[in-house]
C-alpha positions in Angstrom: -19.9 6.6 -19.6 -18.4 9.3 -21.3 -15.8 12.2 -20.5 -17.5 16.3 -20.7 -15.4 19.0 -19.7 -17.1 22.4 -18.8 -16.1 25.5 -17.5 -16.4 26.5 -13.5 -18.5 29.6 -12.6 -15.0 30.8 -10.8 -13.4 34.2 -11.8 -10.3 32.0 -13.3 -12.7 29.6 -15.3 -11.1 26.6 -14.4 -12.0 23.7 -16.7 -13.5 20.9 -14.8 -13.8 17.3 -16.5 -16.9 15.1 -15.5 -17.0 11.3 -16.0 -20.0 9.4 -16.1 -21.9 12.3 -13.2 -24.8 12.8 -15.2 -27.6 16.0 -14.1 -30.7 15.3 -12.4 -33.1 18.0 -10.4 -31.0 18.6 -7.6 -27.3 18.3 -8.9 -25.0 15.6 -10.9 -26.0 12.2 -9.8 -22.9 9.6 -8.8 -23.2 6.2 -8.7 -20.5 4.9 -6.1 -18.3 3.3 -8.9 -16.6 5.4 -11.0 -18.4 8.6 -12.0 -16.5 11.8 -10.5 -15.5 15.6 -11.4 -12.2 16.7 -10.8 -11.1 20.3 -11.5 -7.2 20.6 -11.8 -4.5 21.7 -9.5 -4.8 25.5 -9.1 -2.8 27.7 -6.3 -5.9 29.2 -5.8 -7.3 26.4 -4.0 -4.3 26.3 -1.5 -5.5 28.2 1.5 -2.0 27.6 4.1 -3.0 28.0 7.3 -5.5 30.6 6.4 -9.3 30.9 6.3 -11.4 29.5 4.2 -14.7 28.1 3.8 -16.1 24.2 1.8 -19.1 25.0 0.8 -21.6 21.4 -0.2 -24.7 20.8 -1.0 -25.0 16.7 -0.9 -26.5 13.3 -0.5 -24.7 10.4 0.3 -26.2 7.4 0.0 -23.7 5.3 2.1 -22.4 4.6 5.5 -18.7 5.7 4.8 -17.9 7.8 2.1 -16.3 11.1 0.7 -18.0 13.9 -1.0 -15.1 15.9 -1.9 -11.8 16.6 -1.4 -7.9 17.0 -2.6 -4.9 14.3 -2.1 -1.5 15.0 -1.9 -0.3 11.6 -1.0 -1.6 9.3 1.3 -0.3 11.8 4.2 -1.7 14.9 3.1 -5.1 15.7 2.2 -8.2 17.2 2.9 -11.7 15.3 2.5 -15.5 16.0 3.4 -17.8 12.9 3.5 -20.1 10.8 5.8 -19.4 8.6 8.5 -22.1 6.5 9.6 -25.0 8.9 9.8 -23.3 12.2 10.7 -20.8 14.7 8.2 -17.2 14.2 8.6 -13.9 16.3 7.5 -10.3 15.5 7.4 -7.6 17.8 7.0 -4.4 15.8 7.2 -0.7 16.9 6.9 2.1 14.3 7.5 -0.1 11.6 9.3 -1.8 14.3 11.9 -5.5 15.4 11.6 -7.8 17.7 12.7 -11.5 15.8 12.4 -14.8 17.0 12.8 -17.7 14.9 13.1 -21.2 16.8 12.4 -23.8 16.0 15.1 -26.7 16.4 12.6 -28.0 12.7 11.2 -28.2 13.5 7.8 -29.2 10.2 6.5 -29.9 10.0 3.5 -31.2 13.2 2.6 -29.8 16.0 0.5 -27.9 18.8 2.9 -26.2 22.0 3.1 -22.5 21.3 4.8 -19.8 23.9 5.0 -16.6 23.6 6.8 -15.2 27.4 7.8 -12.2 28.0 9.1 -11.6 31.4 10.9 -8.4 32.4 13.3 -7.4 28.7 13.7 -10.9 27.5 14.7 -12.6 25.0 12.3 -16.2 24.8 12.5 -19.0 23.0 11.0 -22.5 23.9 9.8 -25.2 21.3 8.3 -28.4 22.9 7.4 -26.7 26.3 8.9 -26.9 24.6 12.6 -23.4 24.5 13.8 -22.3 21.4 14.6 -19.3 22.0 16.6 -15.9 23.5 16.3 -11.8 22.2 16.5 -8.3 24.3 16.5 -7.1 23.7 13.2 -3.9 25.5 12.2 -2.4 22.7 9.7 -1.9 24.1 6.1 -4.5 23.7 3.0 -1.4 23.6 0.6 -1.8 20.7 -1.4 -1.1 20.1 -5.0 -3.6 17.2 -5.9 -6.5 17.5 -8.6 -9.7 18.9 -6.8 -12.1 15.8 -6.4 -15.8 16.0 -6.4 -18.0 12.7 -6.1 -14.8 11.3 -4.2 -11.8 11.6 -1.9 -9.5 9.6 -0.6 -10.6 6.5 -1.0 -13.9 6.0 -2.9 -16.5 7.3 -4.8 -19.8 8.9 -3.6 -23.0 7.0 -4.2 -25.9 10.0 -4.2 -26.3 13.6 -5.3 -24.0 16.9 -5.3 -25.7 19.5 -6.0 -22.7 22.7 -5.6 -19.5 22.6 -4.0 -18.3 25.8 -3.3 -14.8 27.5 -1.7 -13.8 30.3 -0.6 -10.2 32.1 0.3 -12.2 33.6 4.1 -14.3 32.0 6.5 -18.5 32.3 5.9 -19.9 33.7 8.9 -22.6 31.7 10.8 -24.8 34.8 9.4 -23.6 34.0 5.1 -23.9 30.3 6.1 
């Protein structure tokens, strides 16, 4: 399992480091153990209270899992993943979250999840089908590494195909 760094397609060109995510048809393959991407702290990925958007496209092979996300501590951090059968996120700050869990099964199947946020409302799309919608003004400051292929607390057994984000909230139209 070996270490390769490569460029983002970002304006800043943010150098990402892979370990062990190897390419397949459909995006880097991860096997639930140890094989992640994580693209360094930037201020550019710290959104405050502001809109943004988490673009994915994913498979997750298991029942509880994160896709992606950025830690803090163990109090403050964001995180996109799957819970049971449906998509979850987490945005926490100081032990208080705003949640959304998708209503879409996505099994185990490779799908298109994006998280928006937009004047305080946090809303989620799989496959471009919204799949509902929280108040959500806790801040996205947080000065962790970037994490794709894990989160919080594990490592993502399946595909990632593209994980996108953006400083503004996608419409339902751009999603």
């Amino acid at each position: 399992m070996g270490v390769s760094p490569f460029i983002s397609k970002d304006l800043n060109h943010h150098t990402a480091t892979g370990t062990g995510a190897t390419w397949g048809i459909q995006g880097r393959t991860f096997d639930c153990i140890s094989h992640i991407i994580t693209v360094p702290h930037h201020s550019i990925f710290n959104f405050g209270t502001g809109d943004f958007t988490i673009e994915i496209w994913a498979q997750s092979l298991d029942d509880e899992i994160e896709m992606t996300g950025k830690v803090t501590s163990g109090t403050d951090f964001w995180m996109l993943g799957r819970s049971g059968t449906k998509a979850i996120f987490y945005l926490y700050n100081t032990n208080l979250a705003d949640t959304i869990t998708g209503t879409t099964d996505i099994g185990s199947s490779l799908h298109h999840i994006v998280m928006a946020r937009a004047s305080g409302t946090l809303r989620m799309f799989v496959d471009g089908v919204d799949n509902g919608s929280v108040a959500s003004v806790k801040s996205m400051d947080f000065t962790g590494n970037q994490k794709i292929g894990s989160g919080y607390t594990g490592f993502n057994r399946g595909i990632i195909g593209e994980v996108r984000l953006y400083n503004r909230a996608l419409s339902a139209h751009e999603v």
